[in-house]
TORNUDREN-909389 format. One record per residue (C-alpha): residue in one letter; x, y, z. Coordinates in Angstrom, 3 decimals. Example, Ala and Ser with C-alpha at 12.3 -4.5 7.8 and 13.67 -1.06 7.14 Angstrom:
2
 residuo        X        Y        Z
       A   12.300   -4.500    7.800
       S   13.670   -1.060    7.140
***
This chain:
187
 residuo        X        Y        Z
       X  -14.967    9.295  -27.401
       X  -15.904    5.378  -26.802
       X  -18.613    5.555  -24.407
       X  -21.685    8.101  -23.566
       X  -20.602    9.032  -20.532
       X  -17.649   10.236  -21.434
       X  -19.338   12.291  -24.281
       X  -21.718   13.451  -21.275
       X  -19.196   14.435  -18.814
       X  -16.357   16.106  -21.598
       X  -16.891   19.207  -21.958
       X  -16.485   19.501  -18.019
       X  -14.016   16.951  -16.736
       X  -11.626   17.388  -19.559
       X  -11.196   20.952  -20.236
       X   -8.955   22.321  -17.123
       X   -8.031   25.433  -17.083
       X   -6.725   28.345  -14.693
       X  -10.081   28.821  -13.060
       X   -9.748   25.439  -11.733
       X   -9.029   25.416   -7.958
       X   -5.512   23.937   -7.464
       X   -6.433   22.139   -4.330
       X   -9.179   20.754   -6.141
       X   -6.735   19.350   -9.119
       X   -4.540   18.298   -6.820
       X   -6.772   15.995   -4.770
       X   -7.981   14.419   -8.181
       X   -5.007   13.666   -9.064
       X   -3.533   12.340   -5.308
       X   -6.311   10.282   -5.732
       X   -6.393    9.044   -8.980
       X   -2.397    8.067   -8.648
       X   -2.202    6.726   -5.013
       X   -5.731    6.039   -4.199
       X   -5.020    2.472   -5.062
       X   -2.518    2.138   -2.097
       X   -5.459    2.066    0.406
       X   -7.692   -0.054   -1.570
       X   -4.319   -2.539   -0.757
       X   -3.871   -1.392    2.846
       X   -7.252   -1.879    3.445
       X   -7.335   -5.083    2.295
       X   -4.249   -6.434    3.903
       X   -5.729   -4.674    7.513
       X   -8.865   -6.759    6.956
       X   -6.884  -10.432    6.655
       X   -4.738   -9.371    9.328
       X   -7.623   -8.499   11.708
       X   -9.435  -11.367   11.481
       X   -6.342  -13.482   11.585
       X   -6.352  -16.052   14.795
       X   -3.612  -17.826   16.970
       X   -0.280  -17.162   17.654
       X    1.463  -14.380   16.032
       X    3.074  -16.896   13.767
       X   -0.825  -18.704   13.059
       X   -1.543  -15.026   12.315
       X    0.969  -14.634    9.884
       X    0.248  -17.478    8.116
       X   -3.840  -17.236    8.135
       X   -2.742  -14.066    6.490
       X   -0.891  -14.930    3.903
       X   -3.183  -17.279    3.510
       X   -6.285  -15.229    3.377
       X   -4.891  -12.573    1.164
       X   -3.236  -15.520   -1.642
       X   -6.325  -15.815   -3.911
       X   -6.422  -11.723   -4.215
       X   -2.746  -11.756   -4.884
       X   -2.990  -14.353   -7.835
       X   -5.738  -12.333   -9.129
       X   -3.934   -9.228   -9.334
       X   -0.889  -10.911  -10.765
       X   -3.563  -12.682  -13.517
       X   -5.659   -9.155  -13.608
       X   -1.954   -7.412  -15.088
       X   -1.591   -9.819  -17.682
       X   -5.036   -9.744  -18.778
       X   -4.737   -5.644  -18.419
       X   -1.823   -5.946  -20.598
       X   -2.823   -8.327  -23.282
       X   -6.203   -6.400  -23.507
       X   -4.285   -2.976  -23.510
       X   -2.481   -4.415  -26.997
       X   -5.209   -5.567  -28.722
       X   -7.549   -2.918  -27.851
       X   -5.286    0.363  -28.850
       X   -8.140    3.007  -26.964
       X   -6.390    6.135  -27.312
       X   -6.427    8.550  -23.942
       X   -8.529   11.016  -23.385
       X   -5.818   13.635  -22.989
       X   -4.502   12.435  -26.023
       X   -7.620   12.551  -28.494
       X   -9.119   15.995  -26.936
       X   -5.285   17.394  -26.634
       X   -6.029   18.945  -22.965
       X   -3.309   17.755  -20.405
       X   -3.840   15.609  -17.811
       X   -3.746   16.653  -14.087
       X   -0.946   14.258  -13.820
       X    2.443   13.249  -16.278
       X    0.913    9.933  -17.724
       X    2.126    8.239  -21.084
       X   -0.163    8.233  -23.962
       X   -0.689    4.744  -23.900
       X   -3.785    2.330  -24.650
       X   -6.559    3.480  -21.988
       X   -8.360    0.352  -21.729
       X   -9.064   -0.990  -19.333
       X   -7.755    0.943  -16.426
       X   -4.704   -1.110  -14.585
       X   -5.542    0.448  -11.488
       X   -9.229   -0.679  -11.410
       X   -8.712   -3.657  -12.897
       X   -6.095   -4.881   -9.865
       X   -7.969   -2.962   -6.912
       X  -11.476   -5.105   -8.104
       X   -9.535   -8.137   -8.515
       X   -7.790   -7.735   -4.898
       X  -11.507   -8.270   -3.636
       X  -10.523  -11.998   -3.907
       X   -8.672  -12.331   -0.894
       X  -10.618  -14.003    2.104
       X  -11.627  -10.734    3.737
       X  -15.056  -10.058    5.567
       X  -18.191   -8.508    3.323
       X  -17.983   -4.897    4.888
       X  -14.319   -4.893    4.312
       X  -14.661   -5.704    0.336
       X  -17.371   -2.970   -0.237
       X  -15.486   -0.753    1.353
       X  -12.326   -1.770   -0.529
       X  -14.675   -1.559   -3.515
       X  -16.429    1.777   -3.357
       X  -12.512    3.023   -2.639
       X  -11.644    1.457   -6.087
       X  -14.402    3.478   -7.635
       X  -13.405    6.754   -5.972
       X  -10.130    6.368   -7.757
       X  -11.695    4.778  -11.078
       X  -13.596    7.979  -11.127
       X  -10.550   10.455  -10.140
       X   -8.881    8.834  -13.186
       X  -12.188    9.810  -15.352
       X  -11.472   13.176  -13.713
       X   -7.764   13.481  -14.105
       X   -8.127   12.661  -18.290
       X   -6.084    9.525  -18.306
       X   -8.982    7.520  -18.715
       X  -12.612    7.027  -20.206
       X  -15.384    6.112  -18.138
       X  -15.657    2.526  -20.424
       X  -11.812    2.027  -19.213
       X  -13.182    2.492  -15.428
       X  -16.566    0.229  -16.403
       X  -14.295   -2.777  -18.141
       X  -11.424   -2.465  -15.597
       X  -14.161   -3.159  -12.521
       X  -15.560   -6.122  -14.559
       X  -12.646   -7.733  -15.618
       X  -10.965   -7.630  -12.222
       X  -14.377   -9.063  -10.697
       X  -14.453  -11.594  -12.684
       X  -11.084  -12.664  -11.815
       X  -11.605  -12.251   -7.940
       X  -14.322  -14.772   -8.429
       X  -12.526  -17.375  -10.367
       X   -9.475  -17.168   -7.482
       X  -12.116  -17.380   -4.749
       X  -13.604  -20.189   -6.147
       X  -10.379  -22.003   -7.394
       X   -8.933  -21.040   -3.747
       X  -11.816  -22.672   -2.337
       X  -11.576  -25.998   -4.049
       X   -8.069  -26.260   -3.530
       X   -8.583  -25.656    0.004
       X  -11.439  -28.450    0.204
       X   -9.001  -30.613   -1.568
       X   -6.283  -29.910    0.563
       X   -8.078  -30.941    3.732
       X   -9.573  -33.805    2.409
       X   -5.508  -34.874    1.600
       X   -5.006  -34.111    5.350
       X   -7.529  -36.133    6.753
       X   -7.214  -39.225    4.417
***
């Protein structure tokens, strides 16, 4: 096991068996495999709301607002990927041979894709409450993968900083482009 927490939380988390409620298991595992989805609705609800204008002007301030989280994600699954192939963490389900709650292939664990995109989504222009909620959703589902056994708490841990870090560098890269770009329009 990589990390203490995962050495803490083991001999609980991972060791299903009949006695577990099935309604239990089966919200862990809703969660941990479509979660995600309203991490991305939430997100896309909070550009839309504050959106101004005309329905077109709203459109566009959308699209607009939600860009920089988009490239992140799209940079956040590269980086996911690259990492995933040079750092070969096996799964938990794989090294403590319990099943997961869920069909999931034995792939590298680290870091987890769906943290990794749901933190880096927190670069789109969205308001403060709406990114801590988006963020504490991400966690929920970080955690439900913990829970399911298709990840280790370090794969939850690196996935969150990773896509961070990317949300930052598109929020500040969309912001200097944006600077840019108006000082083209009023030169």
């Amino acid at each position: 096991m990589p990390d203490p927490v995962s050495r803490a939380i083991e001999p609980t988390f991972f060791r299903w068996d009949a006695s577990m409620p099935h309604a239990a298991a089966q919200a862990v595992s809703d969660i941990a495999q479509y979660g995600i989805f309203v991490a991305v609705l939430l997100v896309g609800l909070a550009a839309l709301w504050v959106a101004q204008g005309t329905p077109r002007e709203r459109v566009t301030e959308t699209v607009l607002r939600l860009a920089p989280g988009i490239v992140a994600v799209a940079v956040a699954f590269a980086v996911a990927h690259v990492a995933g192939r040079l750092l070969t963490e096996v799964r938990p389900f794989v090294l403590l041979g319990q099943p997961p709650l869920f069909v999931h292939a034995a792939d590298a664990s680290f870091p987890s894709d769906h943290v990794t995109a749901g933190m880096a989504m927190l670069g789109a222009r969205i308001g403060r409450g709406a990114r801590w909620l988006t963020a504490l959703v991400v966690a929920v589902v970080g955690v439900a993968r913990v829970v399911a056994g298709v990840h280790w708490m370090i794969d939850i841990v690196g996935g969150a900083a990773i896509g961070l870090v990317l949300a930052w560098l598109a929020s500040l890269a969309w912001s200097a482009l944006s600077l840019r770009v108006a000082a083209l329009r009023t030169a």
